[in-house]
Biopython code that builds the backbone (N, CA, C, O; Angstrom):
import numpy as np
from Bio.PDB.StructureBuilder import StructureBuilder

atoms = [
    (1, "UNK", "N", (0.819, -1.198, 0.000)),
    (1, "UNK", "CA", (0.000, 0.000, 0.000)),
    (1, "UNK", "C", (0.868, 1.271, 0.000)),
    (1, "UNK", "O", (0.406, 2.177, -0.694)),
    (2, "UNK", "N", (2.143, 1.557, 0.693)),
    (2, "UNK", "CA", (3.087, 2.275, 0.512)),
    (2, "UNK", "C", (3.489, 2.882, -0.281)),
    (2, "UNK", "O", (3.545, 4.105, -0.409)),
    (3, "UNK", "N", (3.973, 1.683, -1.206)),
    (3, "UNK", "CA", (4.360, 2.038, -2.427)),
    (3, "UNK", "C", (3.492, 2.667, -3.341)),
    (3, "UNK", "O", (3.625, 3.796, -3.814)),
    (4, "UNK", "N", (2.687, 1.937, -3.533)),
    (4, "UNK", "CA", (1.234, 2.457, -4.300)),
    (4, "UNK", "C", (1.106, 4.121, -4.246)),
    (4, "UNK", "O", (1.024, 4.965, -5.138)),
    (5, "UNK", "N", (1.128, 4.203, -2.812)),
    (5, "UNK", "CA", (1.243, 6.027, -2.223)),
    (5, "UNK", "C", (2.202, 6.570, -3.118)),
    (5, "UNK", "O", (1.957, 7.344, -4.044)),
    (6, "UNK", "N", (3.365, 6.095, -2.769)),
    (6, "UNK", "CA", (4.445, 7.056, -2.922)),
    (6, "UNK", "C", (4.705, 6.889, -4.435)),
    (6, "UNK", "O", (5.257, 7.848, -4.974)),
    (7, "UNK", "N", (4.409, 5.868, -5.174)),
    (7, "UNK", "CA", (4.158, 5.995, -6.747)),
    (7, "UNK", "C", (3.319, 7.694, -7.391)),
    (7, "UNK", "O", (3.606, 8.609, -8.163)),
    (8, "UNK", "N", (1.936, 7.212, -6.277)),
    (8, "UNK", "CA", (1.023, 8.042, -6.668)),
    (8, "UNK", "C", (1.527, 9.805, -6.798)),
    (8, "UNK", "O", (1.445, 10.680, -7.661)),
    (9, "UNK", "N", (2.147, 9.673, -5.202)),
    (9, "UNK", "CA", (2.532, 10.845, -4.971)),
    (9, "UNK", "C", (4.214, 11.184, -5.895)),
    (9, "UNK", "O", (5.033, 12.069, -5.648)),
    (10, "UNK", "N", (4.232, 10.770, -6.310)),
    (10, "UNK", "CA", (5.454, 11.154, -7.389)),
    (10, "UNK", "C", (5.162, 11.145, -8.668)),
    (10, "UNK", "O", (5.967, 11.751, -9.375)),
    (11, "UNK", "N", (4.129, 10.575, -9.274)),
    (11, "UNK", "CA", (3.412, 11.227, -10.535)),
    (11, "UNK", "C", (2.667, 12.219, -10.385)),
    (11, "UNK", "O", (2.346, 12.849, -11.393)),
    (12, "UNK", "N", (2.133, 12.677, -8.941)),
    (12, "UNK", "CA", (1.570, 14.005, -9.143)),
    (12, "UNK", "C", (2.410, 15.221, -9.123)),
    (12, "UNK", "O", (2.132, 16.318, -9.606)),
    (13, "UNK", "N", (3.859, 14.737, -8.270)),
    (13, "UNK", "CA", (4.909, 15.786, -8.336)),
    (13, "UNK", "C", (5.605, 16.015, -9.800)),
    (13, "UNK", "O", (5.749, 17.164, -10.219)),
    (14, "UNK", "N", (6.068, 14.781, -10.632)),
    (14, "UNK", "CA", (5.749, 15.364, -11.789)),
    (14, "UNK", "C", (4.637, 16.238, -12.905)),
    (14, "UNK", "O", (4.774, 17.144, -13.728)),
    (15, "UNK", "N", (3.746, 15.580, -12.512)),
    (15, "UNK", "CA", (2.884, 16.534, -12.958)),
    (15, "UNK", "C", (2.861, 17.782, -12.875)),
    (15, "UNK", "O", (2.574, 18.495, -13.836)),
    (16, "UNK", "N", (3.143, 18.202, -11.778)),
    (16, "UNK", "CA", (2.671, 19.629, -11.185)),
    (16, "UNK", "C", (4.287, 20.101, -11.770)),
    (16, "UNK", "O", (4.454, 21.231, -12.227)),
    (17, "UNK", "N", (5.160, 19.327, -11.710)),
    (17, "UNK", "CA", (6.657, 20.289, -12.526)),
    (17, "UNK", "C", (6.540, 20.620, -13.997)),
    (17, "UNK", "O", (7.081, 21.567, -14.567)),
    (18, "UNK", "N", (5.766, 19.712, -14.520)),
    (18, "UNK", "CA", (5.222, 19.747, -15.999)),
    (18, "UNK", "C", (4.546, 21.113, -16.110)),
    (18, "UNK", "O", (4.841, 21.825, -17.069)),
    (19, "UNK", "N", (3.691, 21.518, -15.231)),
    (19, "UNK", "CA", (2.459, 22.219, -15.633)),
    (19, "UNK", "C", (3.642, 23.394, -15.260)),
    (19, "UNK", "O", (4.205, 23.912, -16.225)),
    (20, "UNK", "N", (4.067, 23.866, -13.767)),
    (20, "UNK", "CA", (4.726, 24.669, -13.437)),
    (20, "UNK", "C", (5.820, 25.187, -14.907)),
    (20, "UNK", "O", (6.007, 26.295, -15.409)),
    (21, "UNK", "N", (6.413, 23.706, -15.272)),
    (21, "UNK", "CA", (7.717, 24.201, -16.461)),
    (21, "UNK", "C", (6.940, 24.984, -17.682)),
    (21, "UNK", "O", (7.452, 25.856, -18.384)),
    (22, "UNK", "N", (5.507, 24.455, -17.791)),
    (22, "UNK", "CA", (4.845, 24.895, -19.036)),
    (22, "UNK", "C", (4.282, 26.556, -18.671)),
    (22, "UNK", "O", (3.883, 27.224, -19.625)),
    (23, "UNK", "N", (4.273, 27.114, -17.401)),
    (23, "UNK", "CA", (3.782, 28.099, -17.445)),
    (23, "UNK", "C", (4.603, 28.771, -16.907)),
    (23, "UNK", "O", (4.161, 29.793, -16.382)),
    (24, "UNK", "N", (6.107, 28.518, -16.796)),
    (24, "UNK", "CA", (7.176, 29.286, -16.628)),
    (24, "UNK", "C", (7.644, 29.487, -18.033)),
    (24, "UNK", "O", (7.936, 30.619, -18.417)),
    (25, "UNK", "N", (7.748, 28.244, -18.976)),
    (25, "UNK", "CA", (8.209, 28.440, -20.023)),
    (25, "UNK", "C", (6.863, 29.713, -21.146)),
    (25, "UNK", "O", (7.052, 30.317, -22.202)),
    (26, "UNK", "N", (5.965, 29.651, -20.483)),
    (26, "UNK", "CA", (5.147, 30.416, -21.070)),
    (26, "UNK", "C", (5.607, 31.781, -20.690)),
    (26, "UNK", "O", (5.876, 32.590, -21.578)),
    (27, "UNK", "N", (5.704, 32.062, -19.544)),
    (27, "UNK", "CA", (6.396, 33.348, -18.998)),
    (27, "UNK", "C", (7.517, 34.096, -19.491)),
    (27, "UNK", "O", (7.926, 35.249, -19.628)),
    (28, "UNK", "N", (7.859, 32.751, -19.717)),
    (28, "UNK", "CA", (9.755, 33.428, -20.751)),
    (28, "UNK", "C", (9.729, 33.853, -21.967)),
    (28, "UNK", "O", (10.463, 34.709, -22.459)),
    (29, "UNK", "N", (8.506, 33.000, -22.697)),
    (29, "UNK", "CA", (8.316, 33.145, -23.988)),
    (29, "UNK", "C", (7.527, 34.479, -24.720)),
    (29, "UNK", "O", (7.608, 34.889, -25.877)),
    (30, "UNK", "N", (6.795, 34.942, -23.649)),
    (30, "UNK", "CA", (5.977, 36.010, -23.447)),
    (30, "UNK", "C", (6.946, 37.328, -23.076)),
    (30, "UNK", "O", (6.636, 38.382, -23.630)),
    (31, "UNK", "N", (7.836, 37.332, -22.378)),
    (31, "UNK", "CA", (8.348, 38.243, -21.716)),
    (31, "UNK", "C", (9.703, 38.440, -22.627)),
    (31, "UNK", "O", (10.385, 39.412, -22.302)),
    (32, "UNK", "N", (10.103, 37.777, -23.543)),
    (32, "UNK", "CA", (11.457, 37.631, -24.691)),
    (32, "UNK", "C", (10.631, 38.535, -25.673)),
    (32, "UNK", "O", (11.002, 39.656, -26.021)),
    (33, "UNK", "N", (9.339, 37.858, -26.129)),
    (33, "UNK", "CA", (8.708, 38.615, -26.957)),
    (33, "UNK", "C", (8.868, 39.993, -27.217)),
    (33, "UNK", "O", (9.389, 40.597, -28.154)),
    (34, "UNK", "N", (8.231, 40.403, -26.047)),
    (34, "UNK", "CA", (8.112, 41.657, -25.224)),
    (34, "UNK", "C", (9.788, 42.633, -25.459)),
    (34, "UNK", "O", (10.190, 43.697, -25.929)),
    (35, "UNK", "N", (10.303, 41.403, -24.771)),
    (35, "UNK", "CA", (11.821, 42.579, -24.706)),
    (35, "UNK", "C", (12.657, 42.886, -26.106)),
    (35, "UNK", "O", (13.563, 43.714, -26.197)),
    (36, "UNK", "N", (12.072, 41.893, -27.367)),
    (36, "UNK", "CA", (12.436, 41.377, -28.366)),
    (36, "UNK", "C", (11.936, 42.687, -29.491)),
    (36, "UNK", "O", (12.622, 43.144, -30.406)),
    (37, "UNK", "N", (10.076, 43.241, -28.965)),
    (37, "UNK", "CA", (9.700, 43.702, -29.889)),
    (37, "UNK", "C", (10.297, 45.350, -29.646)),
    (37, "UNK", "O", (10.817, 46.159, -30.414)),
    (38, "UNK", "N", (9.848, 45.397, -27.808)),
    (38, "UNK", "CA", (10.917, 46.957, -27.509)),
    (38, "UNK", "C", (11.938, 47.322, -28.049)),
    (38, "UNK", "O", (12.035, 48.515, -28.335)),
    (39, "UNK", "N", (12.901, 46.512, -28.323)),
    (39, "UNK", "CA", (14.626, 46.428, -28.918)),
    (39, "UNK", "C", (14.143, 46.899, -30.703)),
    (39, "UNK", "O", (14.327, 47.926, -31.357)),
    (40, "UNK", "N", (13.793, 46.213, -30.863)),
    (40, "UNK", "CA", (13.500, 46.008, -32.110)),
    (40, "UNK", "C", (12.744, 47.471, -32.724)),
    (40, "UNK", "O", (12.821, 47.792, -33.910)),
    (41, "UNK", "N", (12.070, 48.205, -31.763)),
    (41, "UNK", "CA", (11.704, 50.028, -32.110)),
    (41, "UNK", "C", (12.505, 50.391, -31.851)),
    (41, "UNK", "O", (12.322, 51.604, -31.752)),
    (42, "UNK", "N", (13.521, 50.137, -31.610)),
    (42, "UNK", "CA", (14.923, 51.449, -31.247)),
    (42, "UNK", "C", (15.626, 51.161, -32.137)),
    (42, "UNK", "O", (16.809, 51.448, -31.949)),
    (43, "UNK", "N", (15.362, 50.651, -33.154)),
    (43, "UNK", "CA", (16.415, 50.614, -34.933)),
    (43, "UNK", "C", (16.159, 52.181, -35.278)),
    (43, "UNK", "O", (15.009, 52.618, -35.241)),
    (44, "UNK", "N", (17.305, 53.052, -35.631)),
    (44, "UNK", "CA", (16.829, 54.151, -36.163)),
    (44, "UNK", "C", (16.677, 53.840, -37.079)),
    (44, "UNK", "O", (15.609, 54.392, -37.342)),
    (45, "UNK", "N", (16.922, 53.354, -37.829)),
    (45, "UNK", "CA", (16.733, 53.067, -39.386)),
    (45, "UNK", "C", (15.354, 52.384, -39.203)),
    (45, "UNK", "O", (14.986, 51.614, -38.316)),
    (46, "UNK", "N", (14.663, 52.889, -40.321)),
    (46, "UNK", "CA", (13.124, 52.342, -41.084)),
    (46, "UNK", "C", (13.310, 51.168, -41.446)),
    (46, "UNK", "O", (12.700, 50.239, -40.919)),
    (47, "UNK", "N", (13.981, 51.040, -42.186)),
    (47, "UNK", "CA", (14.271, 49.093, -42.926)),
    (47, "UNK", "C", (14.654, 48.616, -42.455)),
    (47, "UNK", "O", (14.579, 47.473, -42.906)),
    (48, "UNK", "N", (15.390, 48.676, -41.264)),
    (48, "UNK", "CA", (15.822, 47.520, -39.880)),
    (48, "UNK", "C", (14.899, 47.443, -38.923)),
    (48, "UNK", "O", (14.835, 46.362, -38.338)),
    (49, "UNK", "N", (14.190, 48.262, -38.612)),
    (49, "UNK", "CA", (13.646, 48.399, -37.476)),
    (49, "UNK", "C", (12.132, 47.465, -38.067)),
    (49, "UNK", "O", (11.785, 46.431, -37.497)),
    (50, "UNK", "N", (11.344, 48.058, -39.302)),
    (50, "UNK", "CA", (10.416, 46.609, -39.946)),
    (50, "UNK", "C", (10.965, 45.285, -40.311)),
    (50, "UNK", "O", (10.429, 44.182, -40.206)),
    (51, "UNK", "N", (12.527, 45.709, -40.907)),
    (51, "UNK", "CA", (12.721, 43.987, -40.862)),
    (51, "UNK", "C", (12.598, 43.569, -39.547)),
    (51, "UNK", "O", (11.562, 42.906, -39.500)),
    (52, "UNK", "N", (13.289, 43.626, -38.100)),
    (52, "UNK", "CA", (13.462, 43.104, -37.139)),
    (52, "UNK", "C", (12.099, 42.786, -36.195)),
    (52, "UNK", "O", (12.026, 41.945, -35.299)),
    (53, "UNK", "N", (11.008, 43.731, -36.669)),
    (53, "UNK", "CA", (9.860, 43.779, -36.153)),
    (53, "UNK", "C", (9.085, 42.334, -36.722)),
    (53, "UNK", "O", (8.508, 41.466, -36.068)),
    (54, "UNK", "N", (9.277, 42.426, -37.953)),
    (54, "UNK", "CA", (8.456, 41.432, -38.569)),
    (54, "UNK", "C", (9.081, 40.369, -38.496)),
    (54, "UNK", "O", (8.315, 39.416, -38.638)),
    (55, "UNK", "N", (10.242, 40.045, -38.321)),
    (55, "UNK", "CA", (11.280, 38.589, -38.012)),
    (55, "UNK", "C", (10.432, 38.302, -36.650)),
    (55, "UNK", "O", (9.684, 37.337, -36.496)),
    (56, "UNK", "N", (10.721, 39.437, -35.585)),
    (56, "UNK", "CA", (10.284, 38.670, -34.510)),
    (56, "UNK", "C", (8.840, 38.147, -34.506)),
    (56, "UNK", "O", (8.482, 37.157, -33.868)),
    (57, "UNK", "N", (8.179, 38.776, -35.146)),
    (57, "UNK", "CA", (6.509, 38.254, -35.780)),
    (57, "UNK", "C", (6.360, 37.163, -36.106)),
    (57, "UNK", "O", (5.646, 36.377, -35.484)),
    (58, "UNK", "N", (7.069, 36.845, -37.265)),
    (58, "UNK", "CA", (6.682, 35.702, -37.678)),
    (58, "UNK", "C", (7.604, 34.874, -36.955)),
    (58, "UNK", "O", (6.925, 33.981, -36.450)),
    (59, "UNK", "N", (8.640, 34.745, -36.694)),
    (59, "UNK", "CA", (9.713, 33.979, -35.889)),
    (59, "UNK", "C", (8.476, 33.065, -35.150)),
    (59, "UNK", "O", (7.923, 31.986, -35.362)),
    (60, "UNK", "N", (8.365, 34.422, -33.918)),
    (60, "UNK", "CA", (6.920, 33.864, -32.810)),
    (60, "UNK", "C", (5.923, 32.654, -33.353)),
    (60, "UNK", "O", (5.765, 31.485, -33.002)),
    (61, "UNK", "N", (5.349, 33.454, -34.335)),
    (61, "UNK", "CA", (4.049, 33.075, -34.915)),
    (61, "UNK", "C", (4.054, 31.407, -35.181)),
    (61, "UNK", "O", (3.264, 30.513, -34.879)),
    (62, "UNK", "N", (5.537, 31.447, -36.010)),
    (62, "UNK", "CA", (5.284, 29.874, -36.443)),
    (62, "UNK", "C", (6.388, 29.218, -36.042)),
    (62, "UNK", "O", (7.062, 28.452, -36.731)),
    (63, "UNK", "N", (6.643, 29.656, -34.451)),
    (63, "UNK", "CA", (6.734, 28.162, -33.129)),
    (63, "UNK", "C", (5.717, 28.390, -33.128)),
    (63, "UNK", "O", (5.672, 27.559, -34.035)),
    (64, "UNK", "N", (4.811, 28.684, -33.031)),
    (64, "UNK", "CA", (3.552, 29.055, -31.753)),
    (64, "UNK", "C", (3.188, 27.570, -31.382)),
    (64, "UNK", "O", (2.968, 27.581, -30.171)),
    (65, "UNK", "N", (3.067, 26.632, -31.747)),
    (65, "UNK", "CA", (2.395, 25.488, -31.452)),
    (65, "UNK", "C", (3.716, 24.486, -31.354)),
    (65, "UNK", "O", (3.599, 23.460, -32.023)),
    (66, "UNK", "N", (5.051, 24.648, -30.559)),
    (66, "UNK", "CA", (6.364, 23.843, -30.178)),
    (66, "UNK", "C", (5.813, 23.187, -28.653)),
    (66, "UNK", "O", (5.538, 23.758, -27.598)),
    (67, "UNK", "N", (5.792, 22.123, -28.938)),
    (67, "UNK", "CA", (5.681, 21.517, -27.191)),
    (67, "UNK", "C", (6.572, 20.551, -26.518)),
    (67, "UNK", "O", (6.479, 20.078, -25.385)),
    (68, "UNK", "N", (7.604, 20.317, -27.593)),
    (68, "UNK", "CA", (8.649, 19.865, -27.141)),
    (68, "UNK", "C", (9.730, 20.611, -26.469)),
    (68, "UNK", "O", (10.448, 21.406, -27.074)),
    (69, "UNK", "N", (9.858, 20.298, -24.982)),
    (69, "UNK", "CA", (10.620, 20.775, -24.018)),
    (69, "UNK", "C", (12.533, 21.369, -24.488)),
    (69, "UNK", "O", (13.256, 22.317, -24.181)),
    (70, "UNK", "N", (12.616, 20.410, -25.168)),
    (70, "UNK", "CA", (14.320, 20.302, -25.535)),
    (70, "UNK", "C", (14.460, 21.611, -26.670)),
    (70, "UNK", "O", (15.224, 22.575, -26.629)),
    (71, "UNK", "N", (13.131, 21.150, -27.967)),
    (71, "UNK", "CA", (12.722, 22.373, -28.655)),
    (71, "UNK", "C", (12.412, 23.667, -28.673)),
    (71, "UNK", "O", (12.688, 24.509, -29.527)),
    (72, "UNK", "N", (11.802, 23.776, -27.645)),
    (72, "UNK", "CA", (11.494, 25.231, -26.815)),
    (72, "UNK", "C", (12.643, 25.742, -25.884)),
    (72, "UNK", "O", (12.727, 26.897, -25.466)),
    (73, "UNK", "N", (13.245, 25.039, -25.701)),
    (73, "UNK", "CA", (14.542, 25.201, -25.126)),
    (73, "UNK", "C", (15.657, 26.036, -25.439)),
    (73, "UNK", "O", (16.104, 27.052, -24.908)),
    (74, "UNK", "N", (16.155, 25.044, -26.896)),
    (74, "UNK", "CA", (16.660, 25.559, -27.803)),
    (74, "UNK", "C", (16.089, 27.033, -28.525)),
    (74, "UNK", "O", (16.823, 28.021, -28.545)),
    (75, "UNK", "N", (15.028, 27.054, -28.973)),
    (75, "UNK", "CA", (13.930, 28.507, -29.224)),
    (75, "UNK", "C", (14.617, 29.881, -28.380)),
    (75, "UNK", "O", (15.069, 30.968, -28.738)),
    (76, "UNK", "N", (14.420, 29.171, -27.044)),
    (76, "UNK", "CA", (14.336, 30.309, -25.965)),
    (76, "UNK", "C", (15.943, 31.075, -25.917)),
    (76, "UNK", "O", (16.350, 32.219, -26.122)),
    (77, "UNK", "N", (16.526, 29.869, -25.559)),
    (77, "UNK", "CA", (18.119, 30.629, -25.835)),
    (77, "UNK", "C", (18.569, 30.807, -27.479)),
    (77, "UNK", "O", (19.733, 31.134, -27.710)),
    (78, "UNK", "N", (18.023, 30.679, -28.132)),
    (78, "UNK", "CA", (17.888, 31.022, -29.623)),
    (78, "UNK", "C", (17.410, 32.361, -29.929)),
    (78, "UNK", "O", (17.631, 33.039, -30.933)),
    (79, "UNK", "N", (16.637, 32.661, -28.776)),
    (79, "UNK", "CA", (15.553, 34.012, -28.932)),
    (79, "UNK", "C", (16.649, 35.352, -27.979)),
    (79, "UNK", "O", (16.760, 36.559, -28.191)),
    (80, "UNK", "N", (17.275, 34.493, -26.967)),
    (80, "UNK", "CA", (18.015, 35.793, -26.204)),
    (80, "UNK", "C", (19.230, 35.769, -27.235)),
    (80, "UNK", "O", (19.595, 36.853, -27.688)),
    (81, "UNK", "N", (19.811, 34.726, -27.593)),
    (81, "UNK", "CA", (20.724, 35.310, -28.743)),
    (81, "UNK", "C", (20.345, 36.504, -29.291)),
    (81, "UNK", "O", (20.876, 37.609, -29.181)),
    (82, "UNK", "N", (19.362, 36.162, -29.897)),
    (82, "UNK", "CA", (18.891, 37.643, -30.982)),
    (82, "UNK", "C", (18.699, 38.916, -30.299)),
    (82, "UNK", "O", (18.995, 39.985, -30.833)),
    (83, "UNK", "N", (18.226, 38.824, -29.172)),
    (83, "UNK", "CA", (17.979, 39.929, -28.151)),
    (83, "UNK", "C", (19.440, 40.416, -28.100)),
    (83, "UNK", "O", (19.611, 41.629, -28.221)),
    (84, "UNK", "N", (20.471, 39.653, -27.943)),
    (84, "UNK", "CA", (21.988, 40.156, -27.903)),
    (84, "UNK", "C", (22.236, 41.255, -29.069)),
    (84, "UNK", "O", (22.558, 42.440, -29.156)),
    (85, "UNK", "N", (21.929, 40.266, -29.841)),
    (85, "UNK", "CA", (22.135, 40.847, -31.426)),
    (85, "UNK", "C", (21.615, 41.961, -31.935)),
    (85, "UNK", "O", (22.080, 42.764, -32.745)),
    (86, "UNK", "N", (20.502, 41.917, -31.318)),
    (86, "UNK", "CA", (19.498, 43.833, -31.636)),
    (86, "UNK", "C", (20.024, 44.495, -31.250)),
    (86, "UNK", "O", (20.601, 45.331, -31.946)),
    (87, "UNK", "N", (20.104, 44.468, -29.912)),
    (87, "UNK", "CA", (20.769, 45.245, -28.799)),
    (87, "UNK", "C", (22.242, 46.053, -29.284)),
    (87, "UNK", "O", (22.430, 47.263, -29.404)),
    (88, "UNK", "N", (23.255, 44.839, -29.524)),
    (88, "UNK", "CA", (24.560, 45.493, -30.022)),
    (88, "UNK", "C", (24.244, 46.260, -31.252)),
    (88, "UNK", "O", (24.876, 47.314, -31.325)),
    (89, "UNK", "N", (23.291, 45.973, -32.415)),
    (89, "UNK", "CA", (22.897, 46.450, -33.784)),
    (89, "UNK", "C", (22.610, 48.038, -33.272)),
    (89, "UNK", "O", (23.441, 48.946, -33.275)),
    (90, "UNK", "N", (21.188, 48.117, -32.829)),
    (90, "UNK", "CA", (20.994, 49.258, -31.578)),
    (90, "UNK", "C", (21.906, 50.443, -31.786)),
    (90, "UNK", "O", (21.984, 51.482, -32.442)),
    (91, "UNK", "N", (22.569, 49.719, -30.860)),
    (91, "UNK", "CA", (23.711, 50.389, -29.954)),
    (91, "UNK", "C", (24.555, 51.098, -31.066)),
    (91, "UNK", "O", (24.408, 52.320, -31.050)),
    (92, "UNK", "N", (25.535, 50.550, -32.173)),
    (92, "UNK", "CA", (25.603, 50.955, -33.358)),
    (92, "UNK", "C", (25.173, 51.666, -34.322)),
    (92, "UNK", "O", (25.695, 52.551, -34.999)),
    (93, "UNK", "N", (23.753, 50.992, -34.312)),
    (93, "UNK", "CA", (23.247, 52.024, -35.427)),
    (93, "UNK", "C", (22.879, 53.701, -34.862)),
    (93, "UNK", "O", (22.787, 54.602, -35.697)),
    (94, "UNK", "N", (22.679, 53.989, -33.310)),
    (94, "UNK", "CA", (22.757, 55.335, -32.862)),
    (94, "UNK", "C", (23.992, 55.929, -32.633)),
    (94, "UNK", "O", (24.121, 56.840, -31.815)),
    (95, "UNK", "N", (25.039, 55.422, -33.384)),
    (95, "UNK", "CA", (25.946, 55.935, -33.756)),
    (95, "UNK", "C", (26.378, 56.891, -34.660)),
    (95, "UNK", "O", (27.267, 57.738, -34.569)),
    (96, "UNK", "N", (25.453, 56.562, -35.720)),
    (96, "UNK", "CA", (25.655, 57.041, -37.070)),
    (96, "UNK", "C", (24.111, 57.837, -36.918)),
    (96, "UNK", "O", (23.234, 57.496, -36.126)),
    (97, "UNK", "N", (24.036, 58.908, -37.829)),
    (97, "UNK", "CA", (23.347, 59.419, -38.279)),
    (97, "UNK", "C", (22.263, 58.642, -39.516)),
    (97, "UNK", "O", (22.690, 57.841, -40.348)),
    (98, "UNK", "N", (21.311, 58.927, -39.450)),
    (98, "UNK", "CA", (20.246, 58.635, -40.835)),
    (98, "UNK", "C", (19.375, 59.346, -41.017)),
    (98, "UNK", "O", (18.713, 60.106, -40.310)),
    (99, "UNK", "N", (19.399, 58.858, -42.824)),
    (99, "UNK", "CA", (18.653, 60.116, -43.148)),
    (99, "UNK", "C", (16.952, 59.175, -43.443)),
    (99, "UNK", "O", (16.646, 58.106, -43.972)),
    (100, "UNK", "N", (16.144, 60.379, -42.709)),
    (100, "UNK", "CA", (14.628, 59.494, -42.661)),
    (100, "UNK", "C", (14.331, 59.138, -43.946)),
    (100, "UNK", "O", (14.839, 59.904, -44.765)),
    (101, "UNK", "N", (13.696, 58.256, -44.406)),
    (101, "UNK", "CA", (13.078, 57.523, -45.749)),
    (101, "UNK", "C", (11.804, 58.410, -45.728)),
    (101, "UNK", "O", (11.408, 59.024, -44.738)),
    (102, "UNK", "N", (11.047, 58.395, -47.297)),
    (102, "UNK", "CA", (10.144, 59.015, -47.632)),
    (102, "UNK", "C", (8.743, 58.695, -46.743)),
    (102, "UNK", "O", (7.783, 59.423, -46.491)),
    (103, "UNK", "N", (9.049, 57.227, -46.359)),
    (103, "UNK", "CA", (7.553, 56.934, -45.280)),
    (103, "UNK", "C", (7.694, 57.325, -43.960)),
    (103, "UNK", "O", (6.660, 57.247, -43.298)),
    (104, "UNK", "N", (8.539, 57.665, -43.477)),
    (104, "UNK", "CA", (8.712, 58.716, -41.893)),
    (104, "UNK", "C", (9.309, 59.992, -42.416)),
    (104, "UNK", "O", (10.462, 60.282, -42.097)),
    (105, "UNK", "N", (8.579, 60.795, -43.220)),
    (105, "UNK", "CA", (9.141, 61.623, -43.120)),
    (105, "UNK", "C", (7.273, 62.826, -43.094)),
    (105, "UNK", "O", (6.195, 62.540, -43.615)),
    (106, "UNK", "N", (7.653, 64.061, -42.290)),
    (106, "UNK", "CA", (5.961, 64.550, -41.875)),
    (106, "UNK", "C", (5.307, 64.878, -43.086)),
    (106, "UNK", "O", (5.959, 65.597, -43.842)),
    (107, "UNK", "N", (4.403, 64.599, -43.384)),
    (107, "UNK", "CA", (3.705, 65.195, -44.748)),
    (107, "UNK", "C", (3.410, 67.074, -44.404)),
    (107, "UNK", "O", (2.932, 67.715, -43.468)),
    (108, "UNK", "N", (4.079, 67.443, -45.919)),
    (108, "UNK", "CA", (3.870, 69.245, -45.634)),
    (108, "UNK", "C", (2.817, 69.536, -45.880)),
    (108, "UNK", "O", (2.594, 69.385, -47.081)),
    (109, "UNK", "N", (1.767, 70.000, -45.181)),
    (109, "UNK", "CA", (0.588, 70.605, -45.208)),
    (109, "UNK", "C", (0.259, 71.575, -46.327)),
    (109, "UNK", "O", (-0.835, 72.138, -46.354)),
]
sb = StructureBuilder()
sb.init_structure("model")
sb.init_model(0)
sb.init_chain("A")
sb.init_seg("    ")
for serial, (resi, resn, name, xyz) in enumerate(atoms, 1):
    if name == "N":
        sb.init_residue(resn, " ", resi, " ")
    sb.init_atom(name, np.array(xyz, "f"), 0.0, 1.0, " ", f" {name:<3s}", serial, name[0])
structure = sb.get_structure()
């Protein structure tokens, strides 16, 4: 009867690490997003700043349905890479000056 217990009670502790990992990993995935799409408006440049916007778009979009742990894994530190990568781009590109493109630029009244 013991055993039986302590079986029981150790598939529910997995369980509950499952659910916990799935809504931590939801947390991360949500919150990369987030820090992914902020980074990604501070391109001064027009054509970096939509490319990088729309990478992270669709990037997102089609994991959206990854439920493999090892996969999402890989994703996630795949995703702060890039966060590295904006960031230093960023950092660079407010270095230099640019000149606004015809679609940010104010229409003259």
């Amino acid at each position: 009867m013991a055993m039986y217990q302590m079986q029981q009670h150790t598939r529910r502790r997995a369980n509950d690490t499952e659910i916990n990992m799935a809504s931590c990993s939801r947390a991360q995935v949500i919150s990369l997003y987030r820090m992914l799409m902020k980074e990604s408006k501070k391109f001064p440049s027009y054509n970096y700043r939509t490319y990088a916007l729309r990478r992270v778009k669709d990037g997102f979009r089609e994991n959206l349905h990854v439920e493999n742990p090892k996969t999402l894994d890989m994703l996630i530190n795949q995703a702060r890479e890039n966060l590295a990568v904006i960031k230093r781009q960023v950092s660079i590109g407010l270095l230099y000056s640019v000149q606004r493109t015809v679609v940010e630029r104010e229409p003259h009244l």
